[in-house]
MARRO-634223 format. One record per residue: residue number from 1; x, y, z of N, C-alpha, C in turn. Coordinates in nm, 4 decimals, decimal comma. Atoms other than C-alpha are relative to their C-alpha. Example, Ala and Ser with C-alpha at 12.3 -4.5 7.8 and 13.67 -1.06 7.14 Angstrom:
2
+-----+----------+----------+----------+----------+----------+----------+----------+----------+----------+
| pos |     n_c1 |     n_c2 |     n_c3 |    ca_c1 |    ca_c2 |    ca_c3 |     c_c1 |     c_c2 |     c_c3 |
+-----+----------+----------+----------+----------+----------+----------+----------+----------+----------+
|   1 |   0,0890 |  -0,1190 |   0,0000 |   1,2300 |  -0,4500 |   0,7800 |   0,0900 |   0,1200 |   0,0000 |
|   2 |  -0,0820 |  -0,1190 |  -0,0060 |   1,3670 |  -0,1060 |   0,7140 |  -0,0770 |   0,1090 |   0,0730 |
+-----+----------+----------+----------+----------+----------+----------+----------+----------+----------+
This chain:
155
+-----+----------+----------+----------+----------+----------+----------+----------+----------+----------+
| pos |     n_c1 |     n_c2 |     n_c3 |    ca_c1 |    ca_c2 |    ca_c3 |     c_c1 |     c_c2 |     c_c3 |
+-----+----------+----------+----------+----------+----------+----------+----------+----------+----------+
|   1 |  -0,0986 |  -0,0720 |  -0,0771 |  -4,2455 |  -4,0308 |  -2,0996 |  -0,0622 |   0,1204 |   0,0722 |
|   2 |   0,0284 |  -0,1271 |  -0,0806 |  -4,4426 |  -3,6948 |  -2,0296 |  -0,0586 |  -0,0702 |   0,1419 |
|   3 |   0,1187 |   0,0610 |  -0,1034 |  -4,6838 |  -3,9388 |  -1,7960 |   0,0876 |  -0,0249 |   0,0886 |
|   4 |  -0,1449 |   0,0314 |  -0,1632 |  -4,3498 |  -4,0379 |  -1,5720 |   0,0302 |   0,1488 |   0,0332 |
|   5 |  -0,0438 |  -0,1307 |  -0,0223 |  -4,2729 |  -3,6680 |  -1,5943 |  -0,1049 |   0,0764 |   0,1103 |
|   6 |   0,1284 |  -0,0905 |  -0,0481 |  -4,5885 |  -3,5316 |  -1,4964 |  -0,0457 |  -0,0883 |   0,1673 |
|   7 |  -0,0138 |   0,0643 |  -0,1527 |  -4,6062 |  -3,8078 |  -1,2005 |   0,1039 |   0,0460 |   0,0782 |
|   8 |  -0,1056 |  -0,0391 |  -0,0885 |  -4,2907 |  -3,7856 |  -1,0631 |  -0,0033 |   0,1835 |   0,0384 |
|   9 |  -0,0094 |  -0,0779 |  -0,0407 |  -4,2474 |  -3,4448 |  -1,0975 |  -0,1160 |   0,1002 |   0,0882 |
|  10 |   0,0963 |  -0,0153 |  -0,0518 |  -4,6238 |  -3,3291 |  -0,9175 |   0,0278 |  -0,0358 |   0,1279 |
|  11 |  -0,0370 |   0,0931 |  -0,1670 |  -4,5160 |  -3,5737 |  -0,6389 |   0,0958 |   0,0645 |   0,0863 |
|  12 |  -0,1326 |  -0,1058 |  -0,0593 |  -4,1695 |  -3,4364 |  -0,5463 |  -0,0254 |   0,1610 |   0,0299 |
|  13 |   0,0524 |  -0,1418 |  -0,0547 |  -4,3292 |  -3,0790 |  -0,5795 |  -0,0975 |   0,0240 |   0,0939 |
|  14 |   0,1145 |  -0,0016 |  -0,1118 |  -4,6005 |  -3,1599 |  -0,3388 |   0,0798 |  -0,0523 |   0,1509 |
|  15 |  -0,0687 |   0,0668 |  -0,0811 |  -4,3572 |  -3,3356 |  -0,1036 |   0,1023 |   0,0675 |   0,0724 |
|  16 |  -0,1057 |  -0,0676 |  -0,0843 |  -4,1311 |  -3,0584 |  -0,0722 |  -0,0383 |   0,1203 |   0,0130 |
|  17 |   0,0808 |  -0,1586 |  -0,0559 |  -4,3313 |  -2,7638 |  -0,0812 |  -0,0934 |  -0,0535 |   0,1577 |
|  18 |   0,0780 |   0,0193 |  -0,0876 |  -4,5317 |  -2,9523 |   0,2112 |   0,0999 |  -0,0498 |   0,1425 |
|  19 |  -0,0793 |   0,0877 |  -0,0985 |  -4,2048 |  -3,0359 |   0,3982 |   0,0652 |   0,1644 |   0,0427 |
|  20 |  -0,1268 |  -0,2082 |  -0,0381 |  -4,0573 |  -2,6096 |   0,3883 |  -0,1486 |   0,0304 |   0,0688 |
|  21 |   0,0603 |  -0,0974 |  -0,0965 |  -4,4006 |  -2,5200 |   0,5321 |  -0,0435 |  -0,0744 |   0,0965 |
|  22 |  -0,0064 |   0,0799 |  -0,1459 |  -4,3726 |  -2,8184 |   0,7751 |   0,1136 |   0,0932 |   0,1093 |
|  23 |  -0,1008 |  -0,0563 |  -0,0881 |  -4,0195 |  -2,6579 |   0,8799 |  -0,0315 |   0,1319 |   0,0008 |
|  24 |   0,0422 |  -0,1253 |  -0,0206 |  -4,1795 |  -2,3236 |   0,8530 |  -0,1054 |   0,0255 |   0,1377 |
|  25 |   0,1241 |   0,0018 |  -0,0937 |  -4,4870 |  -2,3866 |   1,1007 |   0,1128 |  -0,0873 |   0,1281 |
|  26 |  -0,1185 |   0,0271 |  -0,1134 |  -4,1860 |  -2,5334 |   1,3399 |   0,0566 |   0,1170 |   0,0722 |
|  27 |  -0,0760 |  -0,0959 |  -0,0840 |  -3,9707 |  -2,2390 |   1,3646 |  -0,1403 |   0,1383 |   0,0393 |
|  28 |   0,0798 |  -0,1205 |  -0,0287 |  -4,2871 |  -2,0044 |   1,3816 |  -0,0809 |  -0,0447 |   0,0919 |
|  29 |   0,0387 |   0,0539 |  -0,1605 |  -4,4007 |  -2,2402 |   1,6817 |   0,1023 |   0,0508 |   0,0966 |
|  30 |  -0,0985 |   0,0102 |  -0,1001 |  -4,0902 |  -2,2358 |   1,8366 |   0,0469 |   0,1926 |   0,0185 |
|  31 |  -0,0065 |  -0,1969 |  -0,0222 |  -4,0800 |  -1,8002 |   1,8030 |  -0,1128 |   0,0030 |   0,0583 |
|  32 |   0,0936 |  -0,0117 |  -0,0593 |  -4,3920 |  -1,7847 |   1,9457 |  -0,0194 |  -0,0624 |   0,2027 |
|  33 |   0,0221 |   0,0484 |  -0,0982 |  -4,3544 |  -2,0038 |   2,2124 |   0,0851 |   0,0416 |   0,1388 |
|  34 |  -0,1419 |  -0,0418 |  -0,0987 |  -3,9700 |  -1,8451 |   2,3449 |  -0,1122 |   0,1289 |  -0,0006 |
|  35 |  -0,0131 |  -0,1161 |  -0,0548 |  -4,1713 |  -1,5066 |   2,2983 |  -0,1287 |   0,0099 |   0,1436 |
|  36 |   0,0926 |   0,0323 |  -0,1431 |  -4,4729 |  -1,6473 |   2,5693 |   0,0711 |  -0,0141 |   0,1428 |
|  37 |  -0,0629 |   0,0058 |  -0,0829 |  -4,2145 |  -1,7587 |   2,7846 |   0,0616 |   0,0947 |   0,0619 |
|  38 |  -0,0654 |  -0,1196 |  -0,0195 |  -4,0626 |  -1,4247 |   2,7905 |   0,1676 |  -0,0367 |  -0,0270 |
|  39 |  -0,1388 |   0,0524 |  -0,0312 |  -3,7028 |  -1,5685 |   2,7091 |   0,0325 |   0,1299 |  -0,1247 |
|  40 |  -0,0791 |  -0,0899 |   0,0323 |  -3,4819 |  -1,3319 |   2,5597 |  -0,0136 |  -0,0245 |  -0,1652 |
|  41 |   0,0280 |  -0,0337 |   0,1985 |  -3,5249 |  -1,4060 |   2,1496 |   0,0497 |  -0,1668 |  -0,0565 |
|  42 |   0,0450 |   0,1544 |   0,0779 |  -3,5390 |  -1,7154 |   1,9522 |   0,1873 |   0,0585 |  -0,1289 |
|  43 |  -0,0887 |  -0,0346 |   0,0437 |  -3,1792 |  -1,7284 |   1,7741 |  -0,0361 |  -0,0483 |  -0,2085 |
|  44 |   0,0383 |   0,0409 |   0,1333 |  -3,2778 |  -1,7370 |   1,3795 |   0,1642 |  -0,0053 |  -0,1051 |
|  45 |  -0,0473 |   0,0903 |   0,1029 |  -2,9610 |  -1,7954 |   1,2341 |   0,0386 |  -0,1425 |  -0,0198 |
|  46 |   0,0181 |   0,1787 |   0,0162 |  -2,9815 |  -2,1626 |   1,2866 |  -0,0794 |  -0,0160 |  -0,0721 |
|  47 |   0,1482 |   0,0560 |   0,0541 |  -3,1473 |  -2,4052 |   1,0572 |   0,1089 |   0,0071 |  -0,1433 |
|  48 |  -0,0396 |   0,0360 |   0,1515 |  -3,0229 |  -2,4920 |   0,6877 |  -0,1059 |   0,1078 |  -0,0729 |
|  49 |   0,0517 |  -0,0795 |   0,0936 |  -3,1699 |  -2,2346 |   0,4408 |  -0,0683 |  -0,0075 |  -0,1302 |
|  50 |   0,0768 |   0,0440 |   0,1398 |  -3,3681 |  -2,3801 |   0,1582 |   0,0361 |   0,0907 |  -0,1270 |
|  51 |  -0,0328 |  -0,0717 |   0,1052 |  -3,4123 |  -2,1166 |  -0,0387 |   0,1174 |   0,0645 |  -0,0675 |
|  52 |  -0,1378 |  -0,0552 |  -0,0227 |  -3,0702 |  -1,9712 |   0,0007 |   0,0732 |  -0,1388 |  -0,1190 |
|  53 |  -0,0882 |   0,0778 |   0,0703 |  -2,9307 |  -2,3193 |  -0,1157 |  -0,0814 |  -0,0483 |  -0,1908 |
|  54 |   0,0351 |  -0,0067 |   0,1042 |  -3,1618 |  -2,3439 |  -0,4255 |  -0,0258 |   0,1147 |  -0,1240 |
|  55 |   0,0177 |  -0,0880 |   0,0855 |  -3,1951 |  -2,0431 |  -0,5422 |   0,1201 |   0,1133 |   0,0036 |
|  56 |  -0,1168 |  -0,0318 |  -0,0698 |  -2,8247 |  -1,9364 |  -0,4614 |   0,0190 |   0,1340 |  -0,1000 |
|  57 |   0,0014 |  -0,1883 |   0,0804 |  -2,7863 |  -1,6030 |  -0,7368 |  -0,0636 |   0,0715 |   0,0532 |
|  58 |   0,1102 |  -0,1270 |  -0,0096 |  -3,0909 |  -1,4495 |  -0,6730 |   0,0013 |   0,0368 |   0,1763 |
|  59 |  -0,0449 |  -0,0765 |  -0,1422 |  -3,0831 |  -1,5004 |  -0,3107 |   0,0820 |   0,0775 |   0,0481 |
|  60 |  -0,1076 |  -0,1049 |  -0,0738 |  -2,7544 |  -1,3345 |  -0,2764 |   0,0002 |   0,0835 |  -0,0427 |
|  61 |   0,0250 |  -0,1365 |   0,0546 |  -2,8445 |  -1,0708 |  -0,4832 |  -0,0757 |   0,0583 |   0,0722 |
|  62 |   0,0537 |   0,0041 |  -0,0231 |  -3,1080 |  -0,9752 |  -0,3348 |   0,0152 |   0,0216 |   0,1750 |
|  63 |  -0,0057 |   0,0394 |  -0,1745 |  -2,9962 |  -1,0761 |   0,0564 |   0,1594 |   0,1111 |   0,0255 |
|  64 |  -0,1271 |  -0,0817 |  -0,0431 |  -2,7039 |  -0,8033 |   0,0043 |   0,1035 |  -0,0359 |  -0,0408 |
|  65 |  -0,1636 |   0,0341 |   0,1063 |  -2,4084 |  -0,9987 |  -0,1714 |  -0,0152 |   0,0110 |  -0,1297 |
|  66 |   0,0311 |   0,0106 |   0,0996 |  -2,4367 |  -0,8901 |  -0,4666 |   0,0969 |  -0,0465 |  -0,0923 |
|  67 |  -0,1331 |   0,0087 |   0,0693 |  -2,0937 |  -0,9320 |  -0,5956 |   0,0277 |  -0,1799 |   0,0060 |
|  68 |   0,0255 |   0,1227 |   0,0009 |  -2,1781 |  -1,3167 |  -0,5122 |  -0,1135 |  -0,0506 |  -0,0709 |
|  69 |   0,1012 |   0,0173 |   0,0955 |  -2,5025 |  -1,3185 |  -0,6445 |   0,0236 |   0,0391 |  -0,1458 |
|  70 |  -0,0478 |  -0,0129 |   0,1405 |  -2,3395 |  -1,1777 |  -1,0030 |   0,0764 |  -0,1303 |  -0,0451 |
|  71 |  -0,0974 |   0,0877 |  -0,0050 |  -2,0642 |  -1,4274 |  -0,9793 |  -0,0877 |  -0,1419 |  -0,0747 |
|  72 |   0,0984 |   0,1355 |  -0,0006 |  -2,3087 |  -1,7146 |  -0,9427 |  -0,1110 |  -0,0487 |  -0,1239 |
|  73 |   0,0810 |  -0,0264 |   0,0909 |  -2,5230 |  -1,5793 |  -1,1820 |   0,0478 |  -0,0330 |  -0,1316 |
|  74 |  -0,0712 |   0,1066 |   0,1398 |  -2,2593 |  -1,6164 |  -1,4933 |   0,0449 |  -0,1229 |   0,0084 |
|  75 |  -0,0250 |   0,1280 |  -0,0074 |  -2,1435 |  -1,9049 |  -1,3502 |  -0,1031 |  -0,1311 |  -0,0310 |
|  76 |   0,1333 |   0,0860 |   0,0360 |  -2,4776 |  -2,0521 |  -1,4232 |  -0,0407 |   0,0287 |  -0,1634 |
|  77 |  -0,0211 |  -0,0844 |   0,1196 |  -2,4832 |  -1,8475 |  -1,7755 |   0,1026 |  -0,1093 |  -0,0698 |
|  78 |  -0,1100 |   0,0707 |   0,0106 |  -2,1299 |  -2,0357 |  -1,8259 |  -0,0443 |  -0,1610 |  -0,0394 |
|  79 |   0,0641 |   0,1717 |  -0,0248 |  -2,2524 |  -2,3904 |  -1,6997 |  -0,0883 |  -0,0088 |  -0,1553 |
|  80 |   0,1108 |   0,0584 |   0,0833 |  -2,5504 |  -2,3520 |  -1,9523 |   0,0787 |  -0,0416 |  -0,1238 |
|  81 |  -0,0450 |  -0,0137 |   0,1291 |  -2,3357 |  -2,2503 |  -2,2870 |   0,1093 |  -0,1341 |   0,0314 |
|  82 |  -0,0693 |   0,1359 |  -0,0479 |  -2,0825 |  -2,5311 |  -2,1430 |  -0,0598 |  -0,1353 |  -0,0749 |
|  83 |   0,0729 |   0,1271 |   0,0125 |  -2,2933 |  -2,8091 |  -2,1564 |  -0,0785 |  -0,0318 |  -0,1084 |
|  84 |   0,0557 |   0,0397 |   0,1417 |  -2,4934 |  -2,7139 |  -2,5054 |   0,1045 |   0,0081 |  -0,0948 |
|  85 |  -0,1251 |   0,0133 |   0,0517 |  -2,1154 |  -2,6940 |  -2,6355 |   0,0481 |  -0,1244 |   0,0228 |
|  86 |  -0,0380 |   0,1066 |  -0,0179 |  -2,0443 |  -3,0496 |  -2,5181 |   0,1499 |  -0,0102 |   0,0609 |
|  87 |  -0,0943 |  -0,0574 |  -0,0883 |  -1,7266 |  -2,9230 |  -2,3055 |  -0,0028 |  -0,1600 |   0,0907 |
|  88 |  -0,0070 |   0,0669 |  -0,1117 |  -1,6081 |  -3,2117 |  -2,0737 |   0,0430 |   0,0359 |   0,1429 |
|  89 |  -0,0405 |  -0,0517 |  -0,1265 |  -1,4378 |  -3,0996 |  -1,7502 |  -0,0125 |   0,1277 |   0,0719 |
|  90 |   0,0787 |  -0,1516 |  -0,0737 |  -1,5455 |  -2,7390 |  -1,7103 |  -0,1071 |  -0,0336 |  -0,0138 |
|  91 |   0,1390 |   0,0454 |  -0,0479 |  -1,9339 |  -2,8605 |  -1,6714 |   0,0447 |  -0,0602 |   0,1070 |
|  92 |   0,0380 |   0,0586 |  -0,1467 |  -1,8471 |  -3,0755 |  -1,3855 |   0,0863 |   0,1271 |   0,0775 |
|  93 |  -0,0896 |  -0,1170 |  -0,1136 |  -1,5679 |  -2,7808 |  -1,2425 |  -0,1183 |   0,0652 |   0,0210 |
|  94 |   0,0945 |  -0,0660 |  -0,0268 |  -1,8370 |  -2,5438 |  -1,3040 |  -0,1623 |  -0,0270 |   0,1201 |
|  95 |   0,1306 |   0,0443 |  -0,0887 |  -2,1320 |  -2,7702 |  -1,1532 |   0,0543 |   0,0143 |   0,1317 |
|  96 |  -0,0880 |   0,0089 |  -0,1185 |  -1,8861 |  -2,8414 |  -0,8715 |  -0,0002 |   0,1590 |   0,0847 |
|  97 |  -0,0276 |  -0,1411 |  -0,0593 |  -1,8393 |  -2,4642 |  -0,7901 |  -0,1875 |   0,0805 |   0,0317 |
|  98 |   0,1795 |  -0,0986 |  -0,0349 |  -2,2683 |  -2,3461 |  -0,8205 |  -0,0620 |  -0,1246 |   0,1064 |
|  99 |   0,0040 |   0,0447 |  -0,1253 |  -2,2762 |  -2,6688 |  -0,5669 |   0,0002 |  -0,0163 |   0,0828 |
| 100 |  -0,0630 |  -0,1112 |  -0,1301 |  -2,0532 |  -2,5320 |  -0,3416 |  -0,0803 |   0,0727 |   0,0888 |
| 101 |   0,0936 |  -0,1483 |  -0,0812 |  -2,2292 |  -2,2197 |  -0,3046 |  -0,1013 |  -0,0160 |   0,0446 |
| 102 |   0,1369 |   0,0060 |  -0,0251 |  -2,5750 |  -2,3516 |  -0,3147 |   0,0464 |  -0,0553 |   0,1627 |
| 103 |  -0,0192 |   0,0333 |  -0,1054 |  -2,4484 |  -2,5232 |  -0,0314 |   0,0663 |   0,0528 |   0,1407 |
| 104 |  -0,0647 |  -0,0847 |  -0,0526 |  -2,2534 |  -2,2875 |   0,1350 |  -0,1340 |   0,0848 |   0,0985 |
| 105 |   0,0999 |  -0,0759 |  -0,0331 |  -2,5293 |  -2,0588 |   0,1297 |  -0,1122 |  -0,0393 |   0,1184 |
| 106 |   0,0900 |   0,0468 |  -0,1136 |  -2,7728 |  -2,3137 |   0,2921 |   0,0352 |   0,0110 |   0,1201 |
| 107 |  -0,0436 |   0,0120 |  -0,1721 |  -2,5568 |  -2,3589 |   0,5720 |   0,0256 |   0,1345 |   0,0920 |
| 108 |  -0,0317 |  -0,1064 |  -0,0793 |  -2,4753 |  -1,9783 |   0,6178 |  -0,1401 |   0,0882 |   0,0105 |
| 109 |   0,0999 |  -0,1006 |   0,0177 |  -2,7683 |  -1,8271 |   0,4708 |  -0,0935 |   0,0472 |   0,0832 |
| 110 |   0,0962 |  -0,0636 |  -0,1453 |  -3,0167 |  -1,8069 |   0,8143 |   0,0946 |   0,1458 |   0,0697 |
| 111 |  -0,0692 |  -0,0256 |  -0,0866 |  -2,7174 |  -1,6564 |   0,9397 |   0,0498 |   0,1233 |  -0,0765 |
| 112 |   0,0020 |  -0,1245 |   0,0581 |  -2,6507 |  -1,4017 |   0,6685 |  -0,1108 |   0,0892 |   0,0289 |
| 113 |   0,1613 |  -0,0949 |   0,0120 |  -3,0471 |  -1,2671 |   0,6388 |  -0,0195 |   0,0030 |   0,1513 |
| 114 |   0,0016 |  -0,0366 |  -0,1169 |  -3,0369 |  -1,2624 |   1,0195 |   0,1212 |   0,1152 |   0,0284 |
| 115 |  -0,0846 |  -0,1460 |   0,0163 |  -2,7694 |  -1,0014 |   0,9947 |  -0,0277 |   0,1381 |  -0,0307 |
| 116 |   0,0860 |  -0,0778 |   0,0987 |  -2,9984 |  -0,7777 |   0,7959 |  -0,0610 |   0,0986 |   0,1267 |
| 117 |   0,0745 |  -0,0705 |  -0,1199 |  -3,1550 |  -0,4960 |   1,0083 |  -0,1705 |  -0,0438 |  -0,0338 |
| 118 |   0,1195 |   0,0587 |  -0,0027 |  -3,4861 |  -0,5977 |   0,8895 |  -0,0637 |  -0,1227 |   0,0200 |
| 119 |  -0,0178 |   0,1069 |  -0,0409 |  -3,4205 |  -0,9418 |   1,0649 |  -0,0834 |   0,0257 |   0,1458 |
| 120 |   0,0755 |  -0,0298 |  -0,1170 |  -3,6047 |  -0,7760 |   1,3791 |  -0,1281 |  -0,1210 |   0,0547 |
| 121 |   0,1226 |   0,0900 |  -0,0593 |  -3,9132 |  -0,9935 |   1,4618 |   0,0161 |  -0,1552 |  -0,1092 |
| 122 |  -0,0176 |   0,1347 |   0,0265 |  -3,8721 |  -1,3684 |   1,4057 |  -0,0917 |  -0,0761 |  -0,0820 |
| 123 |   0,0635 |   0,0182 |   0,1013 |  -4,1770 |  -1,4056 |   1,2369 |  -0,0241 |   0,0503 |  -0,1337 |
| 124 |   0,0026 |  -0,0627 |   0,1595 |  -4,1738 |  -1,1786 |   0,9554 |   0,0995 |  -0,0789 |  -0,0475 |
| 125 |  -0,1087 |   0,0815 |   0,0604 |  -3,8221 |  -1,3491 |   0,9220 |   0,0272 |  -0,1149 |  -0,0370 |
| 126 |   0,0558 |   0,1171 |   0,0025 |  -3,9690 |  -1,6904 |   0,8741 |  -0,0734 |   0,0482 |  -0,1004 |
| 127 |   0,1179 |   0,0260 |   0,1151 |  -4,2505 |  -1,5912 |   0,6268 |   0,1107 |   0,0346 |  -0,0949 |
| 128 |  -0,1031 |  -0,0813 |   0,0828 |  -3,9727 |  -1,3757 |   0,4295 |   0,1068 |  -0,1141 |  -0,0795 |
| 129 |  -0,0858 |   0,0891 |   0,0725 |  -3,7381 |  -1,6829 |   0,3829 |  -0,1065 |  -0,1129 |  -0,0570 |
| 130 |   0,0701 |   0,0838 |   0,0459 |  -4,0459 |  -1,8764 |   0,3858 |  -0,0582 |  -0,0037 |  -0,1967 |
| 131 |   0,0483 |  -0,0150 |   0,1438 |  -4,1135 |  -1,7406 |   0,0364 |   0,1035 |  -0,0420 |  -0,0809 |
| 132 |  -0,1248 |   0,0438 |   0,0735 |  -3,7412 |  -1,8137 |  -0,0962 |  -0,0220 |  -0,1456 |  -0,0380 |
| 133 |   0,0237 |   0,1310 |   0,0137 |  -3,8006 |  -2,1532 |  -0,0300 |  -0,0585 |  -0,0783 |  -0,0361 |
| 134 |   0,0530 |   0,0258 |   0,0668 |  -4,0938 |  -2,2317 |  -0,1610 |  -0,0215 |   0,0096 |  -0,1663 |
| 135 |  -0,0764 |  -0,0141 |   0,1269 |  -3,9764 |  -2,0506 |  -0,4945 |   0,1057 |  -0,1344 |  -0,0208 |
| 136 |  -0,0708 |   0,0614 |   0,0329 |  -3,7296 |  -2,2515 |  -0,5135 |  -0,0418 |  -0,1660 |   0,0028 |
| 137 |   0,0688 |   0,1438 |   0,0285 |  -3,8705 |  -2,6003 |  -0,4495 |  -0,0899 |   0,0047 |  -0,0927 |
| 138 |   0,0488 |   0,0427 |   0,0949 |  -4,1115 |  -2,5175 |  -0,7037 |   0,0413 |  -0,0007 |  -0,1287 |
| 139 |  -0,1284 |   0,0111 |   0,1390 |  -3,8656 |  -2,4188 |  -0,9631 |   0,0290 |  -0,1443 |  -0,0153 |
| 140 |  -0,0645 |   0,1534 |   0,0170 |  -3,6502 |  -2,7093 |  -0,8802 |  -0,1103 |  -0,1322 |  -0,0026 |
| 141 |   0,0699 |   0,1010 |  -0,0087 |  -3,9781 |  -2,9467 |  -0,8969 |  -0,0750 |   0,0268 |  -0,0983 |
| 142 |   0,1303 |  -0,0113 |   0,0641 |  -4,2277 |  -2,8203 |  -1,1221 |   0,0747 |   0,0411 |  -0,1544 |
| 143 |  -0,0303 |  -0,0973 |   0,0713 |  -4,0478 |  -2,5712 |  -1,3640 |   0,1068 |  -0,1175 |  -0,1117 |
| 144 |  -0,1049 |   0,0181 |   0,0607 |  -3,7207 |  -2,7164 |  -1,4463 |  -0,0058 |  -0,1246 |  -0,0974 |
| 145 |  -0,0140 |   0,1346 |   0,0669 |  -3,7868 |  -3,0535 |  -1,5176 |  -0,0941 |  -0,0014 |  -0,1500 |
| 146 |   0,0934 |   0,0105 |   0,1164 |  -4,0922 |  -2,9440 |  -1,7956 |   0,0778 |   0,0806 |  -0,0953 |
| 147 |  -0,0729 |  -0,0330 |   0,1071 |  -3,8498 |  -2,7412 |  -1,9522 |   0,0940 |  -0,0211 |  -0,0526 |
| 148 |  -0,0924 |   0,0737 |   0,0492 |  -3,5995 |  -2,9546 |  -1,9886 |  -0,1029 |  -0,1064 |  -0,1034 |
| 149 |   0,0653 |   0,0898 |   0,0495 |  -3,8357 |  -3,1581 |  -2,0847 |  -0,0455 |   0,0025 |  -0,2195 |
| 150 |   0,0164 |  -0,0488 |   0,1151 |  -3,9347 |  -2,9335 |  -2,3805 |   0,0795 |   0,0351 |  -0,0816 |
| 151 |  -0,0924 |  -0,0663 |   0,0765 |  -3,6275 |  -2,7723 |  -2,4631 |   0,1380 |  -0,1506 |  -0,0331 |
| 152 |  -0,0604 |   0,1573 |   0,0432 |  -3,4485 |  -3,1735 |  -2,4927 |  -0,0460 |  -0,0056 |  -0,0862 |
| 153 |   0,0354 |   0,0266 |   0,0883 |  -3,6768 |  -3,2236 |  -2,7088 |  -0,0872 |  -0,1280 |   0,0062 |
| 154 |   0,0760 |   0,1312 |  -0,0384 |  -3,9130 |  -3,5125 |  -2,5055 |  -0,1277 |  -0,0203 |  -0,1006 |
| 155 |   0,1067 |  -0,0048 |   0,0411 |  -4,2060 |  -3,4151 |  -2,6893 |  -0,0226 |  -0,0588 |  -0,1340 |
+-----+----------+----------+----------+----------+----------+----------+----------+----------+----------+
């Protein structure tokens, strides 16, 4: 079992950390290229938010909501004690609701952290989320699955 673990999960973490700094080396073409042209500014809250949608607490803590980023935060606190309690229908309400948000977030989140006064130059604002995102794909690829792995009890 670790040997499927340790495959799969290596693969998927190489696959998606190599796919956020594919869409990273995109939008930091495409800022570069509006600011050669001289065109008026490259609009950065477009674009789905990676990190935003995976790492949905900390980002909003962090990105200025904090009162969302707390929220999210027991709600994940909640979820855990939930689910090692064997609870049926609040684990999926609960999953259902840190789903939401993660998703929420992706779709708003360019569009929040472009709000930010330190949203000024298009590239800092690209490496800046660029780091969210890569956190978070390696969490969700590398991290989570070995400690589930351990704390199940695979070993």
């Amino acid at each position: 079992m670790v040997y499927v673990l340790a495959a799969y999960s290596i693969t998927i973490s190489v696959l998606a950390i190599y796919g956020v700094l594919l869409q990273h080396r995109a939008r930091t073409a495409r800022a570069r290229v509006a600011g050669v042209r001289g065109e008026s500014g490259v609009r950065l809250g477009r674009g789905f938010n990676l990190g935003a949608a995976l790492l949905a607490p900390f980002w909003a803590w962090f990105h200025g909501l904090r009162a969302v980023g707390a929220t999210l935060l027991l709600t994940s606190v909640v979820l855990a004690f939930a689910c090692s309690s064997g609870l049926g229908w609040p684990v999926w309400l609960l999953a259902a609701i840190l789903a939401a948000a993660a998703v929420g977030l992706g779709v708003f989140g360019n569009r929040i952290a472009a709000s930010q006064p330190v949203a000024a130059d298009p590239v800092a604002f690209d490496s800046r989320e660029l780091r969210w995102a890569l956190a978070g794909a390696v969490l969700h690829t590398l991290v989570l699955p070995w400690a589930c792995y351990f704390l199940i009890g695979g070993a």
